[in-house]
matplotlib code that plots the C-alpha trace (Angstrom):
import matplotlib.pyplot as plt

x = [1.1, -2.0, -0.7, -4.2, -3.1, -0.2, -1.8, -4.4, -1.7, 0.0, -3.1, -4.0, -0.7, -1.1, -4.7, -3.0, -1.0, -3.2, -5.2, -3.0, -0.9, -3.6, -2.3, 1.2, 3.0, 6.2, 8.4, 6.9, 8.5, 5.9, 6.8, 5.0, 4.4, 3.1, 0.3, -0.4, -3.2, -6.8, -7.8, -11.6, -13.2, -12.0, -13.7, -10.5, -12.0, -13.4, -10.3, -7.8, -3.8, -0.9, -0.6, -3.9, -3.4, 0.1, -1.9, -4.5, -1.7, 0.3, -3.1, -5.3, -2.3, -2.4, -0.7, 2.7, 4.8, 7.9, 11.2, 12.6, 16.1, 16.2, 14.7, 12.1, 8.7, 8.0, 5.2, 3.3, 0.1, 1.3, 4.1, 3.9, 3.4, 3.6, 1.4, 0.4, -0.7, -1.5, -4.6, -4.1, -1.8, -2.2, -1.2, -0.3, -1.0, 1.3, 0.6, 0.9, -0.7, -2.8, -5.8, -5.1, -7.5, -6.5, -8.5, -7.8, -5.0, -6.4, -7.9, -9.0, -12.3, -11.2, -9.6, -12.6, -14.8, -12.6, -12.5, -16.5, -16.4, -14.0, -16.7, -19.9, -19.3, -21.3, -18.3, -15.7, -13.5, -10.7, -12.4, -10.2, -7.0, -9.1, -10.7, -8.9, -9.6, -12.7, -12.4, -11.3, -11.2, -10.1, -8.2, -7.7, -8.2, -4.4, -4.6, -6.0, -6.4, -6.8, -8.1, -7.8, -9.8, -6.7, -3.4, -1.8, 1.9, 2.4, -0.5, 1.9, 2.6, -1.0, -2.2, 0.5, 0.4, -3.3, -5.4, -6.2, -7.8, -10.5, -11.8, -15.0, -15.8, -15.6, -17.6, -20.5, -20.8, -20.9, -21.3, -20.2, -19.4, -16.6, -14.3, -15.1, -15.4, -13.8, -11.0, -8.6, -6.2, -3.5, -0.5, 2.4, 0.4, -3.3, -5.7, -5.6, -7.9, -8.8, -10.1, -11.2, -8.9, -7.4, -5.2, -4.7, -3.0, -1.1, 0.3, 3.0, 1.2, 3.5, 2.3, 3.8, 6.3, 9.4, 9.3, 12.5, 14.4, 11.8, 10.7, 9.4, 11.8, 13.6, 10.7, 8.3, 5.5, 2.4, 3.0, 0.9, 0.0, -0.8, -2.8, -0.4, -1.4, 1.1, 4.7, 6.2, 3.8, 5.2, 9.2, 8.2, 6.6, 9.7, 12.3, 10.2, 10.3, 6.6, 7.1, 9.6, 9.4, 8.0, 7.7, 7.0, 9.5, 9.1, 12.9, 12.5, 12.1, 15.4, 17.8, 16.1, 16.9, 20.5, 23.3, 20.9, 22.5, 18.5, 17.7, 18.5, 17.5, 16.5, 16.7, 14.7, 14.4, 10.6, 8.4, 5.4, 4.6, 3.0, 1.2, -1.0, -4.5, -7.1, -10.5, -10.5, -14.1, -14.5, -14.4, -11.9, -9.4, -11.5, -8.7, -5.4, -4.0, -4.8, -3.6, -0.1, 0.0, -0.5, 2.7, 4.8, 3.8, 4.9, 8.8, 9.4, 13.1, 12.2, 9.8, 12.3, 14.9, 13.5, 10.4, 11.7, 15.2, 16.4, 14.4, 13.2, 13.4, 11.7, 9.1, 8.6, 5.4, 4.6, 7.8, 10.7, 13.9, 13.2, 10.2, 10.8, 10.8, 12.7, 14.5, 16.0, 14.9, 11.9, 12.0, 10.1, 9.3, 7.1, 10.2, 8.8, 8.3, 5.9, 6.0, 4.9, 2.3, 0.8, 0.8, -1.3, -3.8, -4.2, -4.4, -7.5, -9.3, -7.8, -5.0, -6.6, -6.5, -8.1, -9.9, -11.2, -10.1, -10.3, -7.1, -7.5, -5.0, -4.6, -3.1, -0.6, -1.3, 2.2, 5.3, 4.5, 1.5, 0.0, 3.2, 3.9, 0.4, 0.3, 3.6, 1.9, -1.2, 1.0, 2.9, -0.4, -1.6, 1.6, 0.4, -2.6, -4.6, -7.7, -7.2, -8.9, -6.7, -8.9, -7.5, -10.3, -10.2, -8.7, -11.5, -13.9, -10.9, -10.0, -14.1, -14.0, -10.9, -12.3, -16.1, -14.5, -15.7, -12.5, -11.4, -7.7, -5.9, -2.3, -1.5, 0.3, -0.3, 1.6, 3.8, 4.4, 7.0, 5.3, 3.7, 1.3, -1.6, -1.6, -1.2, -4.7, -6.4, -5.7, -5.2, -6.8, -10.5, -13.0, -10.4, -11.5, -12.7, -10.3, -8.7, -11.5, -9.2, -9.5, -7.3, -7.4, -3.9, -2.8, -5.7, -3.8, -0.4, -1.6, -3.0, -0.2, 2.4, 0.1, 0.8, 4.5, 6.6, 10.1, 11.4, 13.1, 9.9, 7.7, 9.4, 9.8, 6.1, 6.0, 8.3, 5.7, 2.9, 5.2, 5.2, 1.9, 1.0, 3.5, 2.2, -1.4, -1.2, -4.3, -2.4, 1.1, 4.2, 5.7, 8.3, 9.2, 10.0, 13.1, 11.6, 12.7, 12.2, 13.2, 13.8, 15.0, 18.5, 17.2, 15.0, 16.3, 13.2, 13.3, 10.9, 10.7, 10.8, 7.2, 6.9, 6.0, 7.8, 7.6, 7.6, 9.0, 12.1, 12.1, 14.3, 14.1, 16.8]
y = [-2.6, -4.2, -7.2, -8.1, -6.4, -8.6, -11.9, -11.5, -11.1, -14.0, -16.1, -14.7, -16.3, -19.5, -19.7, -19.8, -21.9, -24.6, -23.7, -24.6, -27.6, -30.0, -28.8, -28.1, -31.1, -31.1, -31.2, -27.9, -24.6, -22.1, -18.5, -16.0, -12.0, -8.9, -7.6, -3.7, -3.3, -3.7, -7.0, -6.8, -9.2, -12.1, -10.8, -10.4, -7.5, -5.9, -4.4, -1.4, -2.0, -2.5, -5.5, -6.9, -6.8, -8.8, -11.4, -12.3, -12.4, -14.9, -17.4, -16.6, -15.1, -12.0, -10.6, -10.2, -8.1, -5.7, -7.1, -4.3, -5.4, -6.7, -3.5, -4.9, -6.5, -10.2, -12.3, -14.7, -15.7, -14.1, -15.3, -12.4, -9.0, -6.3, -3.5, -3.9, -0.9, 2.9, 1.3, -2.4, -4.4, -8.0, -11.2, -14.5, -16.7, -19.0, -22.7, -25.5, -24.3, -25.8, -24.4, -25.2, -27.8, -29.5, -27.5, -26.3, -23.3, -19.7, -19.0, -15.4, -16.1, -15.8, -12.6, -11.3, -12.7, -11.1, -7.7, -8.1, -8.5, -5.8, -3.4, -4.8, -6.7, -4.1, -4.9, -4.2, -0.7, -1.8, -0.4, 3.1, 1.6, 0.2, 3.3, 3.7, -0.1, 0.5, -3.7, -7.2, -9.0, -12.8, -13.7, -17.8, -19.4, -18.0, -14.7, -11.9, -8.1, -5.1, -2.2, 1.6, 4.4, 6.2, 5.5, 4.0, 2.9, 2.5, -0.2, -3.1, -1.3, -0.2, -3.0, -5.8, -6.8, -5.3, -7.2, -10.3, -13.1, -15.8, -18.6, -17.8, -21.6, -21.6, -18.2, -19.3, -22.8, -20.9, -17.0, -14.9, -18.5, -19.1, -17.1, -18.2, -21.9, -22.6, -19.6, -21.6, -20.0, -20.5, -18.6, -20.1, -20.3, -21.7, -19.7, -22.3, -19.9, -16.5, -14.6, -10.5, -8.5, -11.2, -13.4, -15.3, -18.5, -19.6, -23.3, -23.6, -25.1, -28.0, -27.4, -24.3, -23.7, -22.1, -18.9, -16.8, -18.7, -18.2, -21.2, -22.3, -24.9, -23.5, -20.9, -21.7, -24.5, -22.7, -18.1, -16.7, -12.9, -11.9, -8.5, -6.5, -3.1, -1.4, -1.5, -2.3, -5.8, -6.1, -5.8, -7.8, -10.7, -10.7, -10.9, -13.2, -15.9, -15.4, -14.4, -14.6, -11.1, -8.1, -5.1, -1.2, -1.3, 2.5, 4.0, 4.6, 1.0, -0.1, 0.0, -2.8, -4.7, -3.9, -6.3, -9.3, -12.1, -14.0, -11.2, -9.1, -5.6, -4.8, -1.4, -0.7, 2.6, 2.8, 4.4, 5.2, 8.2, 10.3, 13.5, 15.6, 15.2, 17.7, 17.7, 20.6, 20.7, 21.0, 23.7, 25.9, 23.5, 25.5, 28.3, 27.6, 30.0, 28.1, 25.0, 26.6, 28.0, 24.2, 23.4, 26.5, 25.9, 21.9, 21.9, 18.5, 18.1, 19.0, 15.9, 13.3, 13.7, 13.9, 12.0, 9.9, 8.8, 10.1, 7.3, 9.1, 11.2, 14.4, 14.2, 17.2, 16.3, 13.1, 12.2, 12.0, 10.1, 6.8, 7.0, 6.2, 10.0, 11.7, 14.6, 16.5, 18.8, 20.9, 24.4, 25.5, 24.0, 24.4, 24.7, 25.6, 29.2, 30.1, 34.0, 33.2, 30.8, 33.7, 35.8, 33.7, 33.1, 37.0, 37.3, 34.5, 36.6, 35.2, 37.2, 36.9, 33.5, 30.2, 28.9, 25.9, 23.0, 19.0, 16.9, 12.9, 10.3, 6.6, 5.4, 2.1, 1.8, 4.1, 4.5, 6.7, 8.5, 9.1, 11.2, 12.9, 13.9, 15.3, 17.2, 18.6, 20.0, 21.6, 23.1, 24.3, 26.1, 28.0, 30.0, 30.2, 27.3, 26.6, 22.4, 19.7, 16.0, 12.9, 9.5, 7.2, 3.6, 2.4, 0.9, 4.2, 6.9, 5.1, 4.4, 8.3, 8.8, 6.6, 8.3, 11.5, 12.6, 13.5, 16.6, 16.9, 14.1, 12.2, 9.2, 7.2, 6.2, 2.7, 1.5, 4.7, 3.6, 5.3, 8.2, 7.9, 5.4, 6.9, 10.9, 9.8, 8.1, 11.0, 14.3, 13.7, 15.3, 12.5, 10.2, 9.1, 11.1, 11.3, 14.5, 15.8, 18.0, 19.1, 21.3, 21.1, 21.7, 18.8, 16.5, 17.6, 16.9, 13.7, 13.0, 13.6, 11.6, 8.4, 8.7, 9.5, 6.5, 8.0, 7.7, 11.1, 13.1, 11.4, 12.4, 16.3, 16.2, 14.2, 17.4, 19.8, 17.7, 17.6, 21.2, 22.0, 19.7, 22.0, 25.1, 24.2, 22.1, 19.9, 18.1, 18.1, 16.0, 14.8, 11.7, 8.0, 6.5, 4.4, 0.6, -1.2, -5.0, -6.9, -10.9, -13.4, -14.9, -17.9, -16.2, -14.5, -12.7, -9.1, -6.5, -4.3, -0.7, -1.1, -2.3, -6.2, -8.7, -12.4, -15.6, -17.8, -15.8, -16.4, -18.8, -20.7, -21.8]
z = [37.2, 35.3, 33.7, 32.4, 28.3, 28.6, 29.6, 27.1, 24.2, 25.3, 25.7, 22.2, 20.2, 22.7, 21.5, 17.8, 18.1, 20.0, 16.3, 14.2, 16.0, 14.3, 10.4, 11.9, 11.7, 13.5, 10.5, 9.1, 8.9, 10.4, 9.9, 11.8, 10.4, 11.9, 10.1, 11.1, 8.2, 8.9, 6.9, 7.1, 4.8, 3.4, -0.1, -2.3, -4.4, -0.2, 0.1, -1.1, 0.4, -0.6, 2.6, 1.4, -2.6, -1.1, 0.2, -2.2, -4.4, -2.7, -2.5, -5.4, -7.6, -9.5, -12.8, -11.5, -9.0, -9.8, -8.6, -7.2, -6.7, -10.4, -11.3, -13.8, -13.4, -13.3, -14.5, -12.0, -13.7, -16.8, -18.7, -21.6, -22.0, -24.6, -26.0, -29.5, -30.2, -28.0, -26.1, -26.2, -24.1, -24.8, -21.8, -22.1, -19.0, -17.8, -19.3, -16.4, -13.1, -11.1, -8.8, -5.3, -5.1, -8.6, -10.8, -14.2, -13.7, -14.9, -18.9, -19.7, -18.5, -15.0, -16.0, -17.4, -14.6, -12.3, -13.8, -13.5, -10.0, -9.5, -10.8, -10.0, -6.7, -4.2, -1.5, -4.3, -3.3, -6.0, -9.3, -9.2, -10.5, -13.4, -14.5, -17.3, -18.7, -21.3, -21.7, -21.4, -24.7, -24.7, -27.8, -26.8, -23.3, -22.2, -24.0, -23.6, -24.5, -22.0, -23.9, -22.5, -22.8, -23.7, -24.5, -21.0, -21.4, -17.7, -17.5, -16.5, -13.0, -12.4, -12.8, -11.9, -8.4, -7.4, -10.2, -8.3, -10.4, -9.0, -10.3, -13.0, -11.9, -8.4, -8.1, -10.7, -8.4, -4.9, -5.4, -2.7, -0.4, -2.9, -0.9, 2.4, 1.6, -1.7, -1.4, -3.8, -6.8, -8.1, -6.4, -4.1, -1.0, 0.0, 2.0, 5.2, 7.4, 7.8, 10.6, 9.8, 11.8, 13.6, 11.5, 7.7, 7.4, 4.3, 3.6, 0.6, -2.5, -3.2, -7.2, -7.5, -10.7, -10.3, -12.1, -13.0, -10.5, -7.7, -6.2, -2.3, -1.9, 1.0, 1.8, 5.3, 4.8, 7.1, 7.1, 9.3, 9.4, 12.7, 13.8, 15.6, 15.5, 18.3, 18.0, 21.6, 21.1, 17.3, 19.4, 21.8, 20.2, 17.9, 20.6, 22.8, 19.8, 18.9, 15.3, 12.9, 11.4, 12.9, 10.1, 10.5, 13.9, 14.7, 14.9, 18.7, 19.3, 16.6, 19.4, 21.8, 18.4, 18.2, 19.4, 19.8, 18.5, 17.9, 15.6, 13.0, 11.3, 7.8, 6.3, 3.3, 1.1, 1.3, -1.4, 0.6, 0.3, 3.3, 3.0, 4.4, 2.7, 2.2, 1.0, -1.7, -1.5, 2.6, 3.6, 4.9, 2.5, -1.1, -0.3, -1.2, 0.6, 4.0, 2.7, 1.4, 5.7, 6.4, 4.1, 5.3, 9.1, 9.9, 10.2, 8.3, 9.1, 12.7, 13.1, 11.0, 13.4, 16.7, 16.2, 13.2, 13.9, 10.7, 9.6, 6.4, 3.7, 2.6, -0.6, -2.1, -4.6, -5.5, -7.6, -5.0, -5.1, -4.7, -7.4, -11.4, -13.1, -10.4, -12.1, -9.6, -7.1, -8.1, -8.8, -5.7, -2.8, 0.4, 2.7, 6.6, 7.3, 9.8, 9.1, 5.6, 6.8, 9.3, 6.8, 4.3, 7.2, 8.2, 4.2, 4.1, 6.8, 10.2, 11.5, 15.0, 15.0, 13.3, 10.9, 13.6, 11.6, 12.1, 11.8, 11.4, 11.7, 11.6, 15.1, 14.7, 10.9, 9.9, 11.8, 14.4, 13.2, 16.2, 17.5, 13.7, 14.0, 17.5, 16.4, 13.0, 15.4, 17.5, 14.7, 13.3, 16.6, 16.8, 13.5, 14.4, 13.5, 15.8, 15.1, 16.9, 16.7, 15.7, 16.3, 15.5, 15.0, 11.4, 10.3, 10.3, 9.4, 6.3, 5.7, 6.0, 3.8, 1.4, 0.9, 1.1, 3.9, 6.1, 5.5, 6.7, 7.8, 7.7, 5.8, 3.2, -0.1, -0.7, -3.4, -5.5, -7.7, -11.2, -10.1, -13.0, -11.5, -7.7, -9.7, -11.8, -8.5, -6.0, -8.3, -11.6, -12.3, -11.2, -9.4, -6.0, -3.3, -1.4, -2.6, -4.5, -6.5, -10.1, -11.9, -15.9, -16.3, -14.0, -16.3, -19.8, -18.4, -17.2, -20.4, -22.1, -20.1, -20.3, -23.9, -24.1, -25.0, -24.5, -21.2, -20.9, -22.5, -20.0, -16.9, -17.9, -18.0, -14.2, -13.2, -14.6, -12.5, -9.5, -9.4, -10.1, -7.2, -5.4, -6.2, -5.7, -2.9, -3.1, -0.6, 1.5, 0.7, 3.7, 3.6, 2.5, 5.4, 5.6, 6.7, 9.7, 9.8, 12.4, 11.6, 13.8, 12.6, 11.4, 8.6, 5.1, 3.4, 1.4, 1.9, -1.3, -1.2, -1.5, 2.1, 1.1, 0.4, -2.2, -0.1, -2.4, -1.6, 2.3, 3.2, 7.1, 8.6]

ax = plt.figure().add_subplot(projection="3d")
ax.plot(x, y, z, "-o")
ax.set_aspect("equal")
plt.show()
């Protein structure tokens, strides 16, 4: 057997922690985390994931996050909220903080600054879930009004957690070296070092303010995140000692977990949603038809127990049951019948056989992909499909997803708790690429539910989307996976439902 992968791993974390032994002192708690997402550039606006929107808002800080097990969102650089009126929601920053390196803490010009850089930055990829803001108005130095092109009552949660602010100050000084150099904000943790695609290091600010009883008293002094894309190396590392928390542990590798007294499991009801994406302007995906055969032909209750564990839960549209405006069950559903799928194929022209389609998927970036996808292929072929499997680096399939330019492929879209902000982004008329789908009764819903006030009246028009993205299939519901976290028994830390998880609340033993 070639040890030569293994040796190089372990050299790799030695090679760490010789790195960071000079900031380390012995008395600190160092916390070591898995990262599985790509972090590419260390350009806070250079990036578009859930993982990476968690850790520029630990360092530089960002609106505020939704506490999922209090069931309400929380203010971290804002201490206020409220909408004065249909298209104006006006914010109050917290009085108090501090910048990491003893600067002024944040006004409204580094929220309008930010917002700038968001949409004119050329490496900015963030400016889709701010489509909707026609402008940033300062009213004082720690208030400030976000105006909408239309009315937008679920703003807070679009924009909460993935509007990370920087310093107007710091960037006007240094430009583009400000975040390589002079990375400092104003969250719980300082940017110590980071490395593209290799690992970030975070040391507790000691300035931080308690805020709704959340505080890093008892949380780790120096988090590092860690590029571990394959799971067996994310297992091992944790049971070897080498991290403290190893997240997305794929269900075939929970029971090498189990009945270890040095660790311990975490289950968490994930709202992720995965689907099946397709280009509805590549062809052959301009027919419906062979994209309703691509719904009826993969058995999704098939792949969730034997390739899944159980480990999930079927998502039938957008809106499923761990998601804010789940009503029920829809009224149809693209249940798994392959006779029906054949039949829409040899209706679209190809009962011999085909259309000769490309399927791409991310390898290591979701819990078994690689395998759900290889099983969805296969599933394909036995209808009829001609389909080629694509596993290319992360990096250049979610470039590809990104421009638009993949025209099938398997993935998830993060942190879908109100469906409204990832409905516009993927499904609404000139949303991003990705999807490419436009349908105007799917844009007046929309419309109309970014309006509506009431509760109740809100999500009957999320079940009329829901099944219009049903029916029309611009792209494939799949699952929420149930998360598996594995934590050595020393450590106490959450991970929301979104997948991340709020360092202040860890707690080291």
């Amino acid at each position: 057997m070639n040890d030569l992968p293994r040796l190089a791993r372990v050299l790799a974390l030695a090679g760490a922690a010789l790195c960071f032994a000079a900031s380390a002192s012995a008395q600190d708690k160092t916390m070591t985390i898995t990262a599985t997402e790509p972090m590419t550039t260390d350009n806070p606006y250079g990036e578009s994931s859930a993982p990476v929107y968690s850790l520029w808002c630990h360092t530089y800080g960002c609106l505020g996050r939704y506490d999922y097990a209090a069931k309400k969102p929380v203010g971290i650089l804002v201490e206020k909220w409220e909408a004065t009126d249909p298209t104006t929601w006006r914010f109050t920053l917290r009085k108090g903080l501090k910048r990491h390196d003893g600067g002024p803490g944040p006004t409204s010009a580094d929220v309008i600054h930010s917002l700038k850089r968001i949409r004119t930055d050329p490496e900015s990829v963030q400016s889709s879930f701010l489509a909707n803001v026609e402008a940033i108005v300062p009213v004082d130095d720690l208030t400030f009004d976000i105006r909408t092109k239309g009315p937008a009552v679920n703003l807070v949660s679009a924009l909460f957690d993935r509007f990370i602010i920087t310093s107007a100050d710091l960037y006007e000084k240094h430009g583009r070296e400000a975040d390589k150099k002079f990375a400092m904000g104003w969250g719980p943790y300082k940017l110590e070092q980071y490395q593209a695609d290799r690992r970030a290091v975070m040391r507790k600010n000691p300035e931080w303010t308690e805020i709704d009883g959340s505080s890093t008293k008892d949380s780790p002094d120096l988090v590092i995140l860690q590029q571990m894309r394959e799971p067996e190396q994310r297992v091992n590392a944790l049971l070897n000692g080498e991290v403290q928390m190893a997240r997305l542990v794929p269900p075939q590798l929970v029971k090498r977990l189990e009945n270890r007294p040095d660790v311990k499991i975490q289950k968490t009801g994930g709202i992720e949603v995965m689907f099946l994406a397709f280009n509805n302007k590549m062809e052959p995906w301009t027919d419906a038809r062979l994209r309703r055969a691509v719904a009826y032909a993969v058995n999704r209750p098939l792949i969730i127990d034997r390739l899944l564990g159980g480990y999930a839960q079927i998502q039938d549209g957008i809106v499923g049951p761990n998601q804010f405006c789940y009503t029920g069950k829809p009224d149809r559903a693209n249940e798994y019948d392959p006779a029906k799928a054949k039949a829409l194929l040899a209706e679209a022209g190809y009962a011999n056989g085909g259309p000769e389609i490309e399927f791409n998927t991310a390898v290591g970036r979701y819990v078994s992909d690689r395998q759900v996808a290889e099983a969805v292929a296969q599933m394909l072929r036995q209808v009829g499909f001609k389909v080629k499997l694509n596993t290319p680096e992360y990096a250049n399939f979610w470039a590809d997803v990104r421009r638009g330019k993949s025209p099938f492929y398997y993935m998830g879209r993060g942190s879908i708790f109100d469906p409204s902000d990832a409905g516009g982004q993927l499904f609404g008329t000139g949303g991003s690429p990705r999807v490419q789908y436009s349908n105007p009764k799917f844009d007046e819903l929309l419309s109309a539910q970014y309006a509506e006030a009431d509760p109740a009246k809100r999500c009957q028009l999320w079940r009329q989307l829901n099944q219009t993205l049903i029916d029309d299939v611009p792209s494939h519901f799949m699952w929420t996976h149930t998360l598996v976290t594995g934590l050595r028994a020393n450590v106490d830390i959450n991970v929301d439902s979104s997948g991340e998880f709020w360092l202040p609340s860890a707690k080291m033993k």
